[in-house]
LOTI-934800 format. One record per residue (C-alpha): residue number from 1; residue in three letters; x, y, z. Coordinates in pm, 1 decimal, decimal comma. Layout:
N
+------+------+----------+----------+----------+
! resi ! resn !        x !        y !        z !
+------+------+----------+----------+----------+
!  NUM !  ala !        X !        Y !        Z !
...
+------+------+----------+----------+----------+
***
This chain:
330
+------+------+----------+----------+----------+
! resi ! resn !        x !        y !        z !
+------+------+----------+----------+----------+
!    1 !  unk !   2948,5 !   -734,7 !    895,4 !
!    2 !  unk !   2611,5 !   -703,4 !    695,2 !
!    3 !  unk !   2404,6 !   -711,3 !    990,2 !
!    4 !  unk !   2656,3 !   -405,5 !   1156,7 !
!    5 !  unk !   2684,0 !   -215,2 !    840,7 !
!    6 !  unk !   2251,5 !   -219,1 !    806,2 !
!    7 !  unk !   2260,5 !   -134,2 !   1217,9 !
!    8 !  unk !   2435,6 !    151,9 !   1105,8 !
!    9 !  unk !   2244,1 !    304,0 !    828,5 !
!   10 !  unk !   2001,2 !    248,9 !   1043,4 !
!   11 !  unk !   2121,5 !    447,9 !   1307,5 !
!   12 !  unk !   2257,5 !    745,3 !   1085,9 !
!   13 !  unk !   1896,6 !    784,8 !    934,8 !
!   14 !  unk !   1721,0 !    841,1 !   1315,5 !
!   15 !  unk !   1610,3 !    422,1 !   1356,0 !
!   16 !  unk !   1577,5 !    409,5 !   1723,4 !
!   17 !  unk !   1527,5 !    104,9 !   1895,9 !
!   18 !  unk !   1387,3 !    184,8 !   2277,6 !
!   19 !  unk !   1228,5 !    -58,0 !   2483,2 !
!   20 !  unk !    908,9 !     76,2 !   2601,8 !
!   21 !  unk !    751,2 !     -4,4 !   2970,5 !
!   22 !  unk !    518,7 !   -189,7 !   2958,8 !
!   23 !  unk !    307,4 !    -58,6 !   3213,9 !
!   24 !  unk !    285,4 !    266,5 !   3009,2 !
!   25 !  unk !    -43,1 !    305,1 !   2840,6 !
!   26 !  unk !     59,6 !    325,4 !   2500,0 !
!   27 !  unk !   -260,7 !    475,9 !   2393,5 !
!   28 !  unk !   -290,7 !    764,1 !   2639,7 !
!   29 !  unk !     44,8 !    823,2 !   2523,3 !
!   30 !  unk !      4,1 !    832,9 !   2195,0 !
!   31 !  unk !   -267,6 !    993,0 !   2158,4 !
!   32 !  unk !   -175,5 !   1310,8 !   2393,9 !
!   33 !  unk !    185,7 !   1313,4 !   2168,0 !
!   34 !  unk !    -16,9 !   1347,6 !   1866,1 !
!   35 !  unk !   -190,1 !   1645,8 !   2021,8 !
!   36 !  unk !     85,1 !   1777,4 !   2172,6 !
!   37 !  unk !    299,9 !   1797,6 !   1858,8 !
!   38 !  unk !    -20,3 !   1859,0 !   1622,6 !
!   39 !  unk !     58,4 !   1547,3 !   1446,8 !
!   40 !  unk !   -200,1 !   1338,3 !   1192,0 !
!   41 !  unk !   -171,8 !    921,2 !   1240,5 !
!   42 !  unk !   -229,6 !    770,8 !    880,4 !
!   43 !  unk !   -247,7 !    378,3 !    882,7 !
!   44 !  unk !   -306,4 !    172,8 !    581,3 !
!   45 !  unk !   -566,9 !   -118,3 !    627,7 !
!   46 !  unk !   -325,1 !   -402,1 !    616,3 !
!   47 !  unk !   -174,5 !   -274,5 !    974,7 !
!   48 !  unk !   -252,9 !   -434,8 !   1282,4 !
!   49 !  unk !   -615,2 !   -373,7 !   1426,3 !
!   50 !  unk !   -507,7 !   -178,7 !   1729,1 !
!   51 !  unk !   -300,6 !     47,7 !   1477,8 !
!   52 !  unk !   -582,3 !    105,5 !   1248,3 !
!   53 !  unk !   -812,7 !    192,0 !   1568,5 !
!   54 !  unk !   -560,1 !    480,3 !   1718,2 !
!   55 !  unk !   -529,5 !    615,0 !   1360,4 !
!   56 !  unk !   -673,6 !    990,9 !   1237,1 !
!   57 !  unk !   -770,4 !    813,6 !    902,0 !
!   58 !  unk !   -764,1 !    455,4 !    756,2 !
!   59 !  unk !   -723,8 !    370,3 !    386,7 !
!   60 !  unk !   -569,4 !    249,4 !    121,7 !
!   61 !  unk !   -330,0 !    392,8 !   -126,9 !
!   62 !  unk !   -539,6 !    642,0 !   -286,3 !
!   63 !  unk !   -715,4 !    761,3 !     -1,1 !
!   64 !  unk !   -366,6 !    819,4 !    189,9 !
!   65 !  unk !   -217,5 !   1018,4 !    -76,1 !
!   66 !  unk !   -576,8 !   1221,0 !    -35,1 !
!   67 !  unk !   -551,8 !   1277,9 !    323,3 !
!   68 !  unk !   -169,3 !   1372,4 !    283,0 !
!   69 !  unk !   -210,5 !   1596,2 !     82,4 !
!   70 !  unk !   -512,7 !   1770,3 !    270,8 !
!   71 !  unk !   -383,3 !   1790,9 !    622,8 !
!   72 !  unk !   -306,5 !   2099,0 !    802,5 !
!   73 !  unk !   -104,3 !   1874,1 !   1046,2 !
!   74 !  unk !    285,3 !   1951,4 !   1109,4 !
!   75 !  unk !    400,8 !   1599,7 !   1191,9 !
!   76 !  unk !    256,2 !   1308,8 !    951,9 !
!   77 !  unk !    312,0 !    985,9 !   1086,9 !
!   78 !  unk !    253,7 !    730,3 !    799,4 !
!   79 !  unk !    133,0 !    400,2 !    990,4 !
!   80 !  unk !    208,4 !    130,6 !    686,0 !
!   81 !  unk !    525,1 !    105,6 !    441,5 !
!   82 !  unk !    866,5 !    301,9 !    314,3 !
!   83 !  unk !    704,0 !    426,4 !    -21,2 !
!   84 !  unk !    395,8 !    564,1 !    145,3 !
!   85 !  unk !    588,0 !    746,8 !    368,2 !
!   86 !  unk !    753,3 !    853,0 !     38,2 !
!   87 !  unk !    487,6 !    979,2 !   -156,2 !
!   88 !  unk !    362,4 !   1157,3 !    196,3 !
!   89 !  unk !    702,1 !   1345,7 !    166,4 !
!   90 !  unk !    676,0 !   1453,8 !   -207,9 !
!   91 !  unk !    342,0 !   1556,2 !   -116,8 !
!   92 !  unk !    431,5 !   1787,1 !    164,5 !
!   93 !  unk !    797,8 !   1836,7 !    116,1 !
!   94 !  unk !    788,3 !   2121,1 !    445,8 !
!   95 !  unk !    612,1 !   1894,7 !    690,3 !
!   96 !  unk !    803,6 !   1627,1 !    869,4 !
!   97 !  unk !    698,4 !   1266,1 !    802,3 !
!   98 !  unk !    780,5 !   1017,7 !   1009,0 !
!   99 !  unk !    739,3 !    610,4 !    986,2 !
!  100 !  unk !    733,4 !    374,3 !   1306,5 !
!  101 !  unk !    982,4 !    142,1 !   1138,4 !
!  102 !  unk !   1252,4 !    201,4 !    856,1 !
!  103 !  unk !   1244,1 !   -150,0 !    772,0 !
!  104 !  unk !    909,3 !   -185,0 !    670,3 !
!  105 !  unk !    974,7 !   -152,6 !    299,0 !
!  106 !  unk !    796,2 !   -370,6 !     24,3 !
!  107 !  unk !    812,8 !   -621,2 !   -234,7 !
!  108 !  unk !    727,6 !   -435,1 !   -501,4 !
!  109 !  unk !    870,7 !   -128,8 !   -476,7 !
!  110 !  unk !   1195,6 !   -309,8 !   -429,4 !
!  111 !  unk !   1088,5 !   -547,1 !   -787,1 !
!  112 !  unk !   1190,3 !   -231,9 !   -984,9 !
!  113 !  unk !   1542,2 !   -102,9 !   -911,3 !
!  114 !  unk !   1548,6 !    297,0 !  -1025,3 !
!  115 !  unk !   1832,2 !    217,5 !  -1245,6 !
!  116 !  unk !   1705,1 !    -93,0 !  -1442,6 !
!  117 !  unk !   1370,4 !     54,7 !  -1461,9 !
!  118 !  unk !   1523,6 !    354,1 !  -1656,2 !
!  119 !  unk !   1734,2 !     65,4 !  -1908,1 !
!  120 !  unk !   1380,3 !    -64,2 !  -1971,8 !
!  121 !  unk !   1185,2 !    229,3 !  -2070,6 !
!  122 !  unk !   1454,2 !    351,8 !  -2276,1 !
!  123 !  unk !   1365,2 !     99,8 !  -2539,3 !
!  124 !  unk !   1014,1 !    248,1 !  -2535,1 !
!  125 !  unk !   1099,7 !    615,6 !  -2624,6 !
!  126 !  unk !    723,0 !    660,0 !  -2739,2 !
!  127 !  unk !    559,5 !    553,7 !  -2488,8 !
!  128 !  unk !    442,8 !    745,1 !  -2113,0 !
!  129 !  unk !    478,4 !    570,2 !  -1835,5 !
!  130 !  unk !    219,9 !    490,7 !  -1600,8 !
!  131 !  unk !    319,7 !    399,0 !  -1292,4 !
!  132 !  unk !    173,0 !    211,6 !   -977,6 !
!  133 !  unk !    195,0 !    424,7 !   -639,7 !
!  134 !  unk !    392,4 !    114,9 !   -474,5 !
!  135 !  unk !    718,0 !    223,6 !   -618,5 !
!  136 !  unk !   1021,3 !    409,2 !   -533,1 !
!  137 !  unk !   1023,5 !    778,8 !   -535,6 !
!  138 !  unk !   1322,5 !    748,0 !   -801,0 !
!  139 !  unk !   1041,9 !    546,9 !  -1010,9 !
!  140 !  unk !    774,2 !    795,4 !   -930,8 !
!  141 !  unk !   1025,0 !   1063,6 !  -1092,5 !
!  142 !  unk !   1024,4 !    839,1 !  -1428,4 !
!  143 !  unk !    666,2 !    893,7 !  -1431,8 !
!  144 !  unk !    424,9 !   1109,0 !  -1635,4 !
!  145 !  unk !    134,7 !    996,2 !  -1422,4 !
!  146 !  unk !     83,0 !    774,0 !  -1087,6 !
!  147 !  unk !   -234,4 !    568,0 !   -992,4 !
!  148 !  unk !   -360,2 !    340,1 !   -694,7 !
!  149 !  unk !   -556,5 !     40,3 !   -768,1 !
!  150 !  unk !   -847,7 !    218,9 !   -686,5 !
!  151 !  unk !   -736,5 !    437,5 !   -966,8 !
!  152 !  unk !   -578,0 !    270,5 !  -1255,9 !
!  153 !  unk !   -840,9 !    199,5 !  -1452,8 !
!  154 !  unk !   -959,9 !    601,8 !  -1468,9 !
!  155 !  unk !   -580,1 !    684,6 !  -1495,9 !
!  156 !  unk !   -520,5 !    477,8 !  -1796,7 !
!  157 !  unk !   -821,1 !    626,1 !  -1940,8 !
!  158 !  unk !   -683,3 !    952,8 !  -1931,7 !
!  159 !  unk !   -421,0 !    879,1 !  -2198,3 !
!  160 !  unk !   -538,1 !    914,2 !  -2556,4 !
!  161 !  unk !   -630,0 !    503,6 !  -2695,9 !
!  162 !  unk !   -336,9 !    561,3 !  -2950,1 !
!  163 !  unk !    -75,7 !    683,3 !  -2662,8 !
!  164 !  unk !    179,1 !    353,2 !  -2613,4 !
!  165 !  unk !    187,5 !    265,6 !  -2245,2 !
!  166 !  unk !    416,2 !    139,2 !  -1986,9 !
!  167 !  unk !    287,8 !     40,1 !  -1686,5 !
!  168 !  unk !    467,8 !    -69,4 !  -1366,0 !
!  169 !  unk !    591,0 !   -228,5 !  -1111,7 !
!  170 !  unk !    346,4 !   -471,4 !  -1081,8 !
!  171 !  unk !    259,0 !   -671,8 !  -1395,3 !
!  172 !  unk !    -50,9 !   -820,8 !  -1249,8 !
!  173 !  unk !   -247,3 !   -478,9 !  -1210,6 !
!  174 !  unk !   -102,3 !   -413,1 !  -1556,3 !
!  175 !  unk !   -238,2 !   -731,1 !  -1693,2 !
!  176 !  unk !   -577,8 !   -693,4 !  -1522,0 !
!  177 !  unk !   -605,7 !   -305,1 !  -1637,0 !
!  178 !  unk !   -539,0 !   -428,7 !  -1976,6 !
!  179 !  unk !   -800,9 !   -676,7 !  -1960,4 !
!  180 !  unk !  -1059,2 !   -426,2 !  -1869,4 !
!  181 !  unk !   -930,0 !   -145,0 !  -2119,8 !
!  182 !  unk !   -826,9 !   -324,6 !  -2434,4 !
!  183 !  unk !   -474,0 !   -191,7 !  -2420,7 !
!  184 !  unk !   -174,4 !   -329,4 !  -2490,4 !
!  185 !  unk !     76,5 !   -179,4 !  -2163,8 !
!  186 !  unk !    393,1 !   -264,4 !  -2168,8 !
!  187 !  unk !    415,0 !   -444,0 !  -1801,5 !
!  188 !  unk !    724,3 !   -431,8 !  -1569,3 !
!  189 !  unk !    798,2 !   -792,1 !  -1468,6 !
!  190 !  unk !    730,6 !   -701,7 !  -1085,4 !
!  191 !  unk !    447,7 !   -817,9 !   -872,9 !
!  192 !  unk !    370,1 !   -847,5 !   -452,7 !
!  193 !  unk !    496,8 !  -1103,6 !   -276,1 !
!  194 !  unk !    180,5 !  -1097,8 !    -56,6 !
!  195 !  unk !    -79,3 !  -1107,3 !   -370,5 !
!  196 !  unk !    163,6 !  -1411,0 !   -532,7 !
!  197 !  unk !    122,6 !  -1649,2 !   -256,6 !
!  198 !  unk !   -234,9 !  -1764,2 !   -299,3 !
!  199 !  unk !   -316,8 !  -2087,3 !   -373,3 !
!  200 !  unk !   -552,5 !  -2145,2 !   -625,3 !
!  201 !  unk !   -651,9 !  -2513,9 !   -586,5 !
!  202 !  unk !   -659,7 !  -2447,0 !   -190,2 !
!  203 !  unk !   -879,4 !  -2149,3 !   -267,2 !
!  204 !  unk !  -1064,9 !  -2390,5 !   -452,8 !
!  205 !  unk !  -1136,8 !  -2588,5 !   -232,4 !
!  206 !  unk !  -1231,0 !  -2361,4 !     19,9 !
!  207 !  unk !  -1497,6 !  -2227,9 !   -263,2 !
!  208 !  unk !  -1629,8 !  -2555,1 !   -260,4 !
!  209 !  unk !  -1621,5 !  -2597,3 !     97,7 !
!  210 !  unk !  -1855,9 !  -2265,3 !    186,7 !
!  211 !  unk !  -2058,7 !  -2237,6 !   -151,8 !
!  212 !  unk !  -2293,2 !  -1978,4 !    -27,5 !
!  213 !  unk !  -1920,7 !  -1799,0 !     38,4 !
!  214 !  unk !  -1850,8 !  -1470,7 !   -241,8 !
!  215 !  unk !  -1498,9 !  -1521,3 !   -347,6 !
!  216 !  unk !  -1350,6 !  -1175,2 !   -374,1 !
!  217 !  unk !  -1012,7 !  -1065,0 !   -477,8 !
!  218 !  unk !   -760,7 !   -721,7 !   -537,9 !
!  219 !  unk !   -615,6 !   -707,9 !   -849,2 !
!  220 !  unk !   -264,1 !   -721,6 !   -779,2 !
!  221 !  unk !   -353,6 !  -1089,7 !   -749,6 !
!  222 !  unk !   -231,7 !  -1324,5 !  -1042,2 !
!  223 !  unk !   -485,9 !  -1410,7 !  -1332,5 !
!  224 !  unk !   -579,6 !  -1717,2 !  -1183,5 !
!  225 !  unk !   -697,5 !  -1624,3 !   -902,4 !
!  226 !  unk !   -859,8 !  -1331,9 !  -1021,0 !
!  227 !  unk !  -1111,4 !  -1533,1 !  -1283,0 !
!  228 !  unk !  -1177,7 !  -1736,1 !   -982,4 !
!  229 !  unk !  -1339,8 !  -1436,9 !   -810,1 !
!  230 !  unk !  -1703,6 !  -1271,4 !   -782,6 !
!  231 !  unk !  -1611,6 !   -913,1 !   -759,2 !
!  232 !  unk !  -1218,1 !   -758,0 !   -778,7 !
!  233 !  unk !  -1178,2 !   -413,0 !   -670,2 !
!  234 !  unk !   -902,7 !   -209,7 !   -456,6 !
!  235 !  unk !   -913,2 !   -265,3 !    -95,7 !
!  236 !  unk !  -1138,8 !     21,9 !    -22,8 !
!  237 !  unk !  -1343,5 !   -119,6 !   -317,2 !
!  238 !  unk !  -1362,8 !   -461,9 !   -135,0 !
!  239 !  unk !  -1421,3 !   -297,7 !    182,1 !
!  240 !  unk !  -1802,6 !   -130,5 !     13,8 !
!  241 !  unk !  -1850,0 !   -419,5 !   -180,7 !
!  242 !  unk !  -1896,6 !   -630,1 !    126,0 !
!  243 !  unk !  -2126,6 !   -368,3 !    269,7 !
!  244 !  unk !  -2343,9 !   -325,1 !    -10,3 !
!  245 !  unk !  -2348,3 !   -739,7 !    -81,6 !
!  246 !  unk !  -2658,4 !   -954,1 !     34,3 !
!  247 !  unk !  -2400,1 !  -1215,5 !    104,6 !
!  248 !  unk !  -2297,0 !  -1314,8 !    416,3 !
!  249 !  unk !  -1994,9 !  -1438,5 !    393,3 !
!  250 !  unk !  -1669,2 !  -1412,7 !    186,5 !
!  251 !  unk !  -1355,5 !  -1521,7 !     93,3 !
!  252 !  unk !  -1077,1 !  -1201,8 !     86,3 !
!  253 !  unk !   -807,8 !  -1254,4 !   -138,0 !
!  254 !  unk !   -578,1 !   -961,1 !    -10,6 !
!  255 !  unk !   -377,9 !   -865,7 !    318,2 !
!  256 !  unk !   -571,1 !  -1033,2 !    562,3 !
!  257 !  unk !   -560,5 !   -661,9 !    806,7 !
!  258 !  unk !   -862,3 !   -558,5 !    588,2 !
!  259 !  unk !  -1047,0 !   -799,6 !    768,5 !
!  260 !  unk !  -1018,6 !   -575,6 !   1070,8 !
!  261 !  unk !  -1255,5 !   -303,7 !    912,1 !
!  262 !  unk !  -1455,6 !   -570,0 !    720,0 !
!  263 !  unk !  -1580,5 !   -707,9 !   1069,9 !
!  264 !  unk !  -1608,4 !   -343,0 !   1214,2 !
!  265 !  unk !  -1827,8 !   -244,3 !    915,5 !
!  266 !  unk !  -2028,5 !   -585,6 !    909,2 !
!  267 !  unk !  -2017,6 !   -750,2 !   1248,6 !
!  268 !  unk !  -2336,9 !  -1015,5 !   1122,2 !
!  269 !  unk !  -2077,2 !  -1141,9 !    823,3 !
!  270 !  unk !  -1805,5 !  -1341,1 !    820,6 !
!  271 !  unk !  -1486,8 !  -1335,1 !    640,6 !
!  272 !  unk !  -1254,0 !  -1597,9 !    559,3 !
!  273 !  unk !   -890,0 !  -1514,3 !    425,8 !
!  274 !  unk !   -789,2 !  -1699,3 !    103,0 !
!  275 !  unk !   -489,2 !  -1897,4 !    190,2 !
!  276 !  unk !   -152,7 !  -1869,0 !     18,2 !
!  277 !  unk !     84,9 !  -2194,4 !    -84,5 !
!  278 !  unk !    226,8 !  -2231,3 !    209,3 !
!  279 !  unk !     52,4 !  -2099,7 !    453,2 !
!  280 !  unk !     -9,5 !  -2278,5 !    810,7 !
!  281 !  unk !   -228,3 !  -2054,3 !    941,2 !
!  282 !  unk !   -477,8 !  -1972,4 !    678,4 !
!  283 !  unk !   -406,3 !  -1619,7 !    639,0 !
!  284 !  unk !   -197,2 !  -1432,5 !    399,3 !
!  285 !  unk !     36,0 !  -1111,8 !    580,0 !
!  286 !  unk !    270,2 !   -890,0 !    493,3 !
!  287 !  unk !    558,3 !   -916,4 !    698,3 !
!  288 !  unk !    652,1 !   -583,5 !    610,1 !
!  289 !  unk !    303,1 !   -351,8 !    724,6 !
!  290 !  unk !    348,7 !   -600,2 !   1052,9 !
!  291 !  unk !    700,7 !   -478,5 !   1163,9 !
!  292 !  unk !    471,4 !   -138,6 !   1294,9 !
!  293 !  unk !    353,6 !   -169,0 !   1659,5 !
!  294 !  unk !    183,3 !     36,5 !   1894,6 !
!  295 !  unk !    475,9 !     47,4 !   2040,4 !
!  296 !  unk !    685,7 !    173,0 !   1760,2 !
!  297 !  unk !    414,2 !    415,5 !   1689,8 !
!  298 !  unk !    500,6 !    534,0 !   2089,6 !
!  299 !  unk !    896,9 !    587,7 !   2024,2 !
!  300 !  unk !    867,9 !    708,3 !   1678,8 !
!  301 !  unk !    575,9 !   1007,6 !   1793,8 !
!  302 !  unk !    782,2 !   1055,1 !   2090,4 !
!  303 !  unk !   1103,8 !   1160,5 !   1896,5 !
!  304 !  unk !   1009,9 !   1220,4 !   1598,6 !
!  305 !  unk !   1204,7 !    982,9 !   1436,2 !
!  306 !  unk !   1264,0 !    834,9 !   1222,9 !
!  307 !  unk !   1208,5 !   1140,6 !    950,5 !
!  308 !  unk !   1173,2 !   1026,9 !    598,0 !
!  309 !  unk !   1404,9 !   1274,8 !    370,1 !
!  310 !  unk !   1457,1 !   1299,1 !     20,2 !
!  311 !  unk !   1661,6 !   1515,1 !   -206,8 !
!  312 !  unk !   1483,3 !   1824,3 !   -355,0 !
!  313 !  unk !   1533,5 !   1756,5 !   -712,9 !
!  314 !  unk !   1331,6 !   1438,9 !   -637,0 !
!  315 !  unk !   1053,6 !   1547,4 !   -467,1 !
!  316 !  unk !   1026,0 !   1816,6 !   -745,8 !
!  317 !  unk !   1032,0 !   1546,1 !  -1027,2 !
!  318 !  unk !    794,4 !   1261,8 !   -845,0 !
!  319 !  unk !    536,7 !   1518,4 !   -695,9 !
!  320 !  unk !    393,7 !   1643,1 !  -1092,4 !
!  321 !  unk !    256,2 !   1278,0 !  -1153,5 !
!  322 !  unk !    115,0 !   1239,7 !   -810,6 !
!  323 !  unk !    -62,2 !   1563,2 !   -856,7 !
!  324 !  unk !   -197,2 !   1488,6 !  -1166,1 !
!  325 !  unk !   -323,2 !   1180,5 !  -1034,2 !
!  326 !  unk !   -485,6 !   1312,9 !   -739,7 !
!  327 !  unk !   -618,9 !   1606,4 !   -980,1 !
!  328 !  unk !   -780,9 !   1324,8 !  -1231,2 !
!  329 !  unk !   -922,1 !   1130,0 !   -900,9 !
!  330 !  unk !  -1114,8 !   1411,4 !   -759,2 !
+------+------+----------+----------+----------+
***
C-alpha cells in the first residue's frame, strides 16, 4: 500500500516513467530540446560523467545558485537533487524548473524535519540562524542567511563576533566552521550520509599505501577524517586545489563524480576515492545524485516534467537569505 500510495504522489506531481528507445540518440535529443524550448541544463559535480558533459554549467552548490539566478533561460533543468531544484525555484519563482527524477532527494535535507527544526531554535530566541543550502525550502524560510560550503566561512563572518549562532543541518560543516572561526554555533544534529561513510583506518591505510598521495577532504566530512587531510575545501575548492598542486596524485574524500572533472582538468594525475566502511568497490556515491540518467534528462526535457512548485508565501520567505547570501558571495 506504501509502495501504491508513493506511485501516486508521484504521479499527481508530473513523475513520468517512459521507457526510452534505445536506438534514439539521447544526446542529439537532448540537446536540440534544450534549444528548442530555450532551456539551461545545470548538473552538480557528483552526477554521472555523461550528465556533467551535456550540461550548460557544472558546479557545486554555490556556483548553481549563481548560475540560477543569472540565466535568461525559460526552462531550468536542475541535473542533481530535490533541494537544488528548490532553491532554483525560490530563485526564479516565474521560470519553470524541472528535475529528471523526484526521488532524488537527500540525506541531509531530510536530517532536519521543518517542524522539529522550528522546536529547536525556539529555545535559542537570541540567536540567527545560519543555515546550510542542503536543506528544505521550509528550513531555508527559518533562515536569516544561507551559505554553501564554499561559503560558510565568509557567511559566518558576516555576523557581528557577539551575534549567537545556529547553524544547520549538518553539524560537521558547523563543527569545522567553528574550528576555523572561534565560534561557538549551535549545530543541528544532522550530517550526509555520503560524507559519514568514510573509513578512517581504511583511509589510513591507503595514506600509507601511496605516501607521495595528498589526502584531501570536503568539510561535511566528520572530524576525523578531516585532521587526517592535507587541504579541505568545497568541491569546487578541491577541484583548483588539485590544479594548482605539484602533486600528482590524491586521495578525494567526497562524492566520487568529482573525479569526473578532476581527470578532465588534470589528465597526467591520478585520483583515488577514499573508501567508506563498507564499501566493496572503493568508491563512495550518492545513491540519490545517481537516480538522474541521460535518459531521465530525455523524458523530463521532453515534457517538461516533472515541475518543481512551491507555495508563494515560501518562496517569498526562503528567497531573502539566499539573496543575501549570493549578495555577500559576489
Amino acid at each position: 500500500m506504501e509502495q501504491l500510495q508513493l506511485d501516486k504522489m508521484l504521479e499527481e506531481k508530473g513523475y513520468i516513467d517512459e521507457p526510452v528507445d534505445p536506438k534514439l540518440k539521447l544526446v542529439e535529443e537532448i540537446t536540440r530540446l534544450k534549444k528548442e524550448k530555450n532551456a539551461v541544463i545545470l548538473s552538480h559535480f557528483y552526477v554521472e560523467g555523461e550528465l556533467q558533459d551535456i550540461a550548460d554549467f557544472v558546479g557545486d552548490s554555490l556556483g548553481l545558485a549563481q548560475k540560477a539566478a543569472s540565466t535568461d533561460a525559460d526552462i531550468i533543468v536542475f541535473v542533481g537533487v530535490h533541494f537544488m531544484a528548490e532553491t532554483a525555484k525560490i530563485i526564479n519563482p516565474s521560470k519553470k524548473v524541472i528535475l529528471p527524477d523526484l526521488k532524488a532527494g537527500c540525506s541531509l535535507a531530510e536530517s532536519a524535519p521543518a517542524d522539529k527544526f522550528a522546536a529547536f531554535k525556539a529555545k535559542y530566541s537570541d540567536h540567527k540562524v545560519v543555515t546550510y543550502i542542503n536543506a528544505t525550502a521550509a528550513l531555508k524560510t527559518m533562515s536569516d542567511l544561507v551559505c554553501t560550503s564554499a561559503n560558510a566561512k565568509t557567511i559566518v563572518d558576516s555576523f557581528p563576533k557577539g551575534q549567537k549562532l545556529i547553524f544547520g543541518p549538518d553539524k560537521n560543516l558547523g563543527n569545522y566552521i567553528n574550528s576555523i572561526t572561534g565560534r561557538e554555533m549551535v549545530l543541528w544534529d544532522g550530517a550526509c550520509m555520503v560524507h559519514e561513510q568514510y573509513s578512517v583506518e581504511k583511509i589510513i591505510d591507503l595514506i600509507e599505501e601511496h605516501p607521495d598521495a595528498e589526502f584531501i577532504a570536503h568539510p561535511e566530512c566528520e572530524k576525523p577524517v578531516l585532521l587526517l587531510a592535507k587541504y579541505i575545501g568545497s568541491t569546487t575548492a578541491l577541484l583548483n586545489y588539485v590544479q594548482k598542486s605539484s602533486a600528482k596524485k590524491f586521495i578525494v574524500a567526497t562524492e566520487s563524480g568529482i573525479l569526473h572533472q578532476m581527470v578532465k582538468a588534470c589528465p597526467d594525475k591520478v585520483f583515488i576515492p577514499a573508501p567508506s566502511v563498507d564499501s566493496t568497490c572503493g568508491c563512495n556515491d550518492c545513491s540519490y545524485m545517481k537516480l538522474n540518467s541521460l535518459q531521465k534528462l530525455y523524458v523530463c526535457l521532453k515534457h517538461e516534467q516533472p515541475e518543481i512548485s512551491l507555495p508563494e508565501d515560501v518562496i517569498e520567505k526562503a528567497k531573502l537569505p539566499i539573496q543575501r547570501m549570493l549578495e555577500i558571495s559576489k
